[in-house]
Backbone bond lengths (Angstrom), bond angles and torsions (degrees), N, CA, C in turn:
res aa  C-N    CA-C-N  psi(-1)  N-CA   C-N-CA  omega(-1)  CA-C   N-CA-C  phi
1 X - - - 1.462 - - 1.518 107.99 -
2 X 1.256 121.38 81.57 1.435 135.00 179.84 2.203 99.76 -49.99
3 X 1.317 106.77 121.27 1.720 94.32 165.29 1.379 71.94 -131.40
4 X 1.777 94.11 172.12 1.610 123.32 166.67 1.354 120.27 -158.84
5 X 1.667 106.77 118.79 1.288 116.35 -171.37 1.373 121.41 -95.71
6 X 1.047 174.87 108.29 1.385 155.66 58.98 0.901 150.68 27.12
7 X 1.722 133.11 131.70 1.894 126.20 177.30 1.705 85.01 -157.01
8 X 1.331 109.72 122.28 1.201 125.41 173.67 1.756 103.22 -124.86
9 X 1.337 108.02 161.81 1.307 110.71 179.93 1.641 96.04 -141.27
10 X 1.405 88.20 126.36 1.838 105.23 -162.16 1.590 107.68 -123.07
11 X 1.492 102.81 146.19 1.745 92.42 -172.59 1.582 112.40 -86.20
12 X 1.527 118.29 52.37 1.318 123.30 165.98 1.051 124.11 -122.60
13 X 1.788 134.59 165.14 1.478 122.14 -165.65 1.932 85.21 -80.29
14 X 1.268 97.92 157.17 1.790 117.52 149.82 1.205 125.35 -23.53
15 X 1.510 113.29 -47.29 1.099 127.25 -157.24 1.850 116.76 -97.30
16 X 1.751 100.72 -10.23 1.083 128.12 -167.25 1.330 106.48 -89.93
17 X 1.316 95.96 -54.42 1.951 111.03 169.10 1.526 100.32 -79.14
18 X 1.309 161.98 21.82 1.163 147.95 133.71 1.004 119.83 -83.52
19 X 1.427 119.59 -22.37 1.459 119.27 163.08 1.235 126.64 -89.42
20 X 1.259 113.08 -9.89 1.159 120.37 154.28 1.835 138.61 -52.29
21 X 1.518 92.95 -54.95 1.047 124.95 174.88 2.115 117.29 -76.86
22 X 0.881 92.29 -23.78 1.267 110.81 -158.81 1.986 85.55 -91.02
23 X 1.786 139.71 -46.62 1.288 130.08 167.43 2.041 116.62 -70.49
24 X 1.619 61.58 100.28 1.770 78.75 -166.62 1.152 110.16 -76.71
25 X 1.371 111.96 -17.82 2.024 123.23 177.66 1.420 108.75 -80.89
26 X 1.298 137.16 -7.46 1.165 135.42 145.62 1.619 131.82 -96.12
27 X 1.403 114.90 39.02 1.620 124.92 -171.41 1.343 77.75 -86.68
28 X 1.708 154.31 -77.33 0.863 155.64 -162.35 1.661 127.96 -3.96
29 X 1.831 81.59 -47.49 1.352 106.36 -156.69 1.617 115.29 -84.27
30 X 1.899 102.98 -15.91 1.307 114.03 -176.21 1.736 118.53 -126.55
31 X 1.318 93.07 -18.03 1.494 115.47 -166.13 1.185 109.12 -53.91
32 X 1.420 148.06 -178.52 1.053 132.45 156.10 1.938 92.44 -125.55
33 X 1.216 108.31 137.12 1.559 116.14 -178.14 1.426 101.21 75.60
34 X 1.301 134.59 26.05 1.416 108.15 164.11 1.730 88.14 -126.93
35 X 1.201 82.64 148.64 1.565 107.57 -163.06 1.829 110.98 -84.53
36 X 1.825 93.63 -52.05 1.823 113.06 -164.12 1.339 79.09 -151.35
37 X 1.463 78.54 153.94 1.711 117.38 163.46 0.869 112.31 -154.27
38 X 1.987 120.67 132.08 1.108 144.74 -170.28 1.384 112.61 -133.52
39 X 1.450 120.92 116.91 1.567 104.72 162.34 1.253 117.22 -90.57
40 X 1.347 122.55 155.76 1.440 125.50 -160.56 1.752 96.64 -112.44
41 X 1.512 113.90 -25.39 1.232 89.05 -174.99 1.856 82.84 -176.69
42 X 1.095 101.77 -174.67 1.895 109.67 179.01 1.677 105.39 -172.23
43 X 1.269 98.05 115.52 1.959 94.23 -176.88 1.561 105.04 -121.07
44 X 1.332 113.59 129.48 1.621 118.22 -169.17 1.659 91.43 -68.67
45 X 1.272 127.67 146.33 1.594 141.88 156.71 0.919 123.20 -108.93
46 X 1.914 122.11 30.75 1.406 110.31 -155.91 1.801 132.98 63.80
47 X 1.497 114.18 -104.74 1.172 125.33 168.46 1.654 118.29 -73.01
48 X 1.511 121.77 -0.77 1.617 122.43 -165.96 1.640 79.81 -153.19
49 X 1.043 101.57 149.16 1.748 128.43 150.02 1.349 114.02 -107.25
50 X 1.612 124.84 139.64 1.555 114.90 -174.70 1.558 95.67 -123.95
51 X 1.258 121.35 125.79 1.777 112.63 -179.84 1.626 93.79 -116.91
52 X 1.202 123.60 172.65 1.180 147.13 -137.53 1.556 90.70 -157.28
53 X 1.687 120.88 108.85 1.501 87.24 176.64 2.076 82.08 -146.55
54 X 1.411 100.40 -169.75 1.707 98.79 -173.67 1.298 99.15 -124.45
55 X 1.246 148.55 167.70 1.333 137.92 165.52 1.603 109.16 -146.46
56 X 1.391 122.63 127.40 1.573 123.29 -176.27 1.429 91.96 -83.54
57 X 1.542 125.25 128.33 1.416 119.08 141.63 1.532 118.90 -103.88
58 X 1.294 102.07 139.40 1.308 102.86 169.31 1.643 121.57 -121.46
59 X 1.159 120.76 165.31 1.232 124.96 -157.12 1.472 122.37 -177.21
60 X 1.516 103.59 80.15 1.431 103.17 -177.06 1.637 96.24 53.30
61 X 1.504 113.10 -162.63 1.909 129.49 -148.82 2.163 82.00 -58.24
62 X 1.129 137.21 -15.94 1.474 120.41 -166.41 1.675 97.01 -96.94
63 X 1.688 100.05 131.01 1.603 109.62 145.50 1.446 113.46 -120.88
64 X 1.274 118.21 142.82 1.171 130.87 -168.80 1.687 124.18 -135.81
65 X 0.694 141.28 133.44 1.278 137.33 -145.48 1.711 88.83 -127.34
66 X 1.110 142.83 160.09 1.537 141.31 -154.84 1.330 104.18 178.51
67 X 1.799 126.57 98.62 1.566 120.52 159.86 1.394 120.44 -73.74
68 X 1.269 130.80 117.11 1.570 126.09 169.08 1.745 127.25 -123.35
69 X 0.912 114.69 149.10 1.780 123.75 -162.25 1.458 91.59 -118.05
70 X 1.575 104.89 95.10 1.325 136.86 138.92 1.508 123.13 -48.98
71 X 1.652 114.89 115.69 1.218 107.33 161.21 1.596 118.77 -120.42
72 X 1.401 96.30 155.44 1.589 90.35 -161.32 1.564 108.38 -121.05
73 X 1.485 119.49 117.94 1.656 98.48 179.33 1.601 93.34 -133.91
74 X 1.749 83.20 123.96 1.563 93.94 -165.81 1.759 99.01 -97.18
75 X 1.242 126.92 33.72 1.790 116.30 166.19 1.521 89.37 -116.78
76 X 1.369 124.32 -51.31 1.515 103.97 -168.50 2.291 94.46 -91.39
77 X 1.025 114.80 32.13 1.365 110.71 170.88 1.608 105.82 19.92
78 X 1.240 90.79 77.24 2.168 108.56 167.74 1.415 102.90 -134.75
79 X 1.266 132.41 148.87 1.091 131.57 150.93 1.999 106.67 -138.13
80 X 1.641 83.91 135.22 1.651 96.08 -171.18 1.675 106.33 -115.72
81 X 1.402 126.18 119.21 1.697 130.31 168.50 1.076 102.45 -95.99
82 X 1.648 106.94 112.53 1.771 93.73 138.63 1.500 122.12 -105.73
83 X 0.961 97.07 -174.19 1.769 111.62 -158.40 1.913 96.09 -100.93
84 X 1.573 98.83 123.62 1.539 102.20 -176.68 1.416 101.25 -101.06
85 X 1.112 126.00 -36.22 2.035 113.96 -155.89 1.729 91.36 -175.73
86 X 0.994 109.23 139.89 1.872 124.81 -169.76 1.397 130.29 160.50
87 X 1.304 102.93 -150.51 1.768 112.44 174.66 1.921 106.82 -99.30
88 X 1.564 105.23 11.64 1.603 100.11 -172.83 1.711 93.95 -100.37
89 X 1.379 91.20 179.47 1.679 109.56 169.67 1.356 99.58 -97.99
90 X 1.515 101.48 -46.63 1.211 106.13 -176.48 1.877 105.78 -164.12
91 X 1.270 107.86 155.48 1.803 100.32 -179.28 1.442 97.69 -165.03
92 X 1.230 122.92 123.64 1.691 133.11 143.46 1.462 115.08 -125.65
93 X 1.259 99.73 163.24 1.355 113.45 -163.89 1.814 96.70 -150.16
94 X 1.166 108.74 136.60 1.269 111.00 -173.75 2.075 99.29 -135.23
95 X 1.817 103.57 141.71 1.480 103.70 175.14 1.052 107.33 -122.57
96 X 1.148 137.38 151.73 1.760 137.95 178.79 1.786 91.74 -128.39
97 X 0.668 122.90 163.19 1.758 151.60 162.34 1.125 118.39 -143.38
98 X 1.575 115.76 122.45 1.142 112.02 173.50 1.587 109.25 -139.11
99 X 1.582 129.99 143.99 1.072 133.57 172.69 1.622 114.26 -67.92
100 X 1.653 93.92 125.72 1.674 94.84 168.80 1.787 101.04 -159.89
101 X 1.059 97.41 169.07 1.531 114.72 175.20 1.183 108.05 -2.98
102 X 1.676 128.95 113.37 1.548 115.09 156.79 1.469 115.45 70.55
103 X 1.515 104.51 28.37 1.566 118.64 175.10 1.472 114.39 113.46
104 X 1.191 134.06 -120.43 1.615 133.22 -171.84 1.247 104.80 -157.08
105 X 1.573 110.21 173.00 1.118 128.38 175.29 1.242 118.44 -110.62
106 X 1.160 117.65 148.87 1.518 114.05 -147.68 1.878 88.29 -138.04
107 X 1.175 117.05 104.43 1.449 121.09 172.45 1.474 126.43 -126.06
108 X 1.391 107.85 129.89 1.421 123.99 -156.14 1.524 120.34 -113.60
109 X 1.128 128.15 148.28 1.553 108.50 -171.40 1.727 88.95 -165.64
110 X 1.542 110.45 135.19 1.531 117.51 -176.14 1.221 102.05 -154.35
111 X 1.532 135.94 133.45 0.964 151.73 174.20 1.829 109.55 -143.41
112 X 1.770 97.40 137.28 1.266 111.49 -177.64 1.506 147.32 178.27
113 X 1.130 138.15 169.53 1.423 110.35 -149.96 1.395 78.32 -151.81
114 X 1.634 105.62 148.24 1.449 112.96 175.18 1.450 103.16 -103.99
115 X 1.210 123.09 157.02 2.036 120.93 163.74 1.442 92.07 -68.09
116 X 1.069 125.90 -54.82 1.712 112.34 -153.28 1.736 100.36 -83.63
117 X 1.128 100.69 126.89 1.426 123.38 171.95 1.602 113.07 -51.33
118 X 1.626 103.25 -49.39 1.634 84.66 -178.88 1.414 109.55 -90.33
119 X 1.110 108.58 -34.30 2.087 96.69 169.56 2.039 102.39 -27.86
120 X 1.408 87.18 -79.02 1.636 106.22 167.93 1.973 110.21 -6.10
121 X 0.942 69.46 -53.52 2.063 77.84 -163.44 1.962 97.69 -82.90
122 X 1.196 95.06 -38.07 1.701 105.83 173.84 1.481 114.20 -43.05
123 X 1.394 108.08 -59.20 1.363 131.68 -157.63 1.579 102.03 -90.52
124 X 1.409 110.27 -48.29 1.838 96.27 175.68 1.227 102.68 -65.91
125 X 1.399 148.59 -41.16 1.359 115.50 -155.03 2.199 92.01 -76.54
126 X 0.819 110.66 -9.47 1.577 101.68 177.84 1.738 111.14 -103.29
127 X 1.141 109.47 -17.14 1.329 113.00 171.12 1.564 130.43 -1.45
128 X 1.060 96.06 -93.95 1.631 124.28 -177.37 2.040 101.19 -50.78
129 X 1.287 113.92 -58.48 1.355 124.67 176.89 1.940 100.01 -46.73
130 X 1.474 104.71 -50.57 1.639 95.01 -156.90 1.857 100.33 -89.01
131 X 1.338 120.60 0.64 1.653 121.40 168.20 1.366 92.62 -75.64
132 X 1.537 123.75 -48.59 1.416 124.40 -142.49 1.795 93.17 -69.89
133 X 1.846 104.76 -51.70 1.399 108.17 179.94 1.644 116.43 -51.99
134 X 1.265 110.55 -14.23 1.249 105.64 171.45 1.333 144.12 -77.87
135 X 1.417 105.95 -40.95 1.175 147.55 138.44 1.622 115.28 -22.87
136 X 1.328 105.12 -60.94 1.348 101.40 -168.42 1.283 108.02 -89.39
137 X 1.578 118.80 -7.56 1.980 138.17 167.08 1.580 92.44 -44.12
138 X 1.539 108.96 -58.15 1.513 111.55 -167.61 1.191 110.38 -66.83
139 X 1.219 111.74 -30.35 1.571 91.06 -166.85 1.410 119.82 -91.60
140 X 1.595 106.65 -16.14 1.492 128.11 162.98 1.588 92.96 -35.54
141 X 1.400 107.09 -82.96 1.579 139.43 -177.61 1.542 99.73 -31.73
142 X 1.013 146.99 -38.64 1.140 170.88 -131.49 1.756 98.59 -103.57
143 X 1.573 109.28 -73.41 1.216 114.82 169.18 1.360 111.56 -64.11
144 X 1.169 138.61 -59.82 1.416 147.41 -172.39 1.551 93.24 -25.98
145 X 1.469 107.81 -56.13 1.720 106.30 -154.64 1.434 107.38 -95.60
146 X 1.132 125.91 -39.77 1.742 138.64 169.88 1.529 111.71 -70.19
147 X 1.422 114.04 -37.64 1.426 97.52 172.29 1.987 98.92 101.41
148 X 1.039 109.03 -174.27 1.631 117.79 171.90 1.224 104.92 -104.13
149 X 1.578 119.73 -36.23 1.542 118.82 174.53 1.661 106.32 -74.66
150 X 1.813 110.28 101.83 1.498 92.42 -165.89 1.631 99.32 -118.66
151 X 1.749 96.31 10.48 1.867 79.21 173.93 1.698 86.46 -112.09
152 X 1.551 94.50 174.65 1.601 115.04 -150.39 1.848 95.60 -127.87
């Protein structure tokens, strides 16, 4: 059961990296291994927004197609996926942002299990490397769009 935890402190507001994180129809564009992004749907909850979206991963000889239910709560800036229908057993991933010193904190947390055994064995021995590459997708993405000048 591969998880991966994280707390980085990034020179952007909270609110900058939640929106970041939070346009899921542009993972495509920065992601590394995601192919497409589709939202399927987005329903206001008041205090949470819930989107519905699909995501192609690809990965060397595997494509995979993956539904997940994004929730979005933009006052305490968290966003939590779980995993609806795919190549997992099961997968969530949860983000928090929080403002602190010299930008925010940026905390990450993923846990997950594939059905297929050798994906499984594929993916842990690269595990840790392809969260981290991910990770640092955003924050690439992060600068790209915020710039280095990230207070206002």
């Amino acid at each position: 059961m591969p998880t991966h935890s994280e707390t980085r402190r990034l020179p952007y507001t909270a609110q900058q990296m939640y929106d970041l994180v939070a346009d899921v129809s542009s993972y495509p564009e920065f992601l590394p291994w995601c192919a497409a992004a589709r939202i399927r749907s987005t329903e206001d909850k008041g205090d949470h927004e819930v989107m519905l979206a699909d995501l192609v991963i690809s990965f060397r000889v595997f494509r995979e197609r993956f539904g997940s239910r994004v929730t979005l709560w933009p006052d305490q800036k968290k966003i939590d996926t779980e995993y609806l229908d795919g190549p997992f057993r099961y997968m969530e991933s949860n983000w928090a942002f929080q403002d602190a010193e010299g930008g925010c904190d940026v905390s990450f947390h993923v846990d997950f299990e594939f059905r297929n055994a050798m994906l499984q064995g594929i993916i842990g021995v690269v595990f840790n490397d392809a969260m981290q590459r991910i990770v640092r997708a955003f924050e690439r993405r992060a600068a790209a769009l915020y710039g280095s000048a990230a207070h206002h």
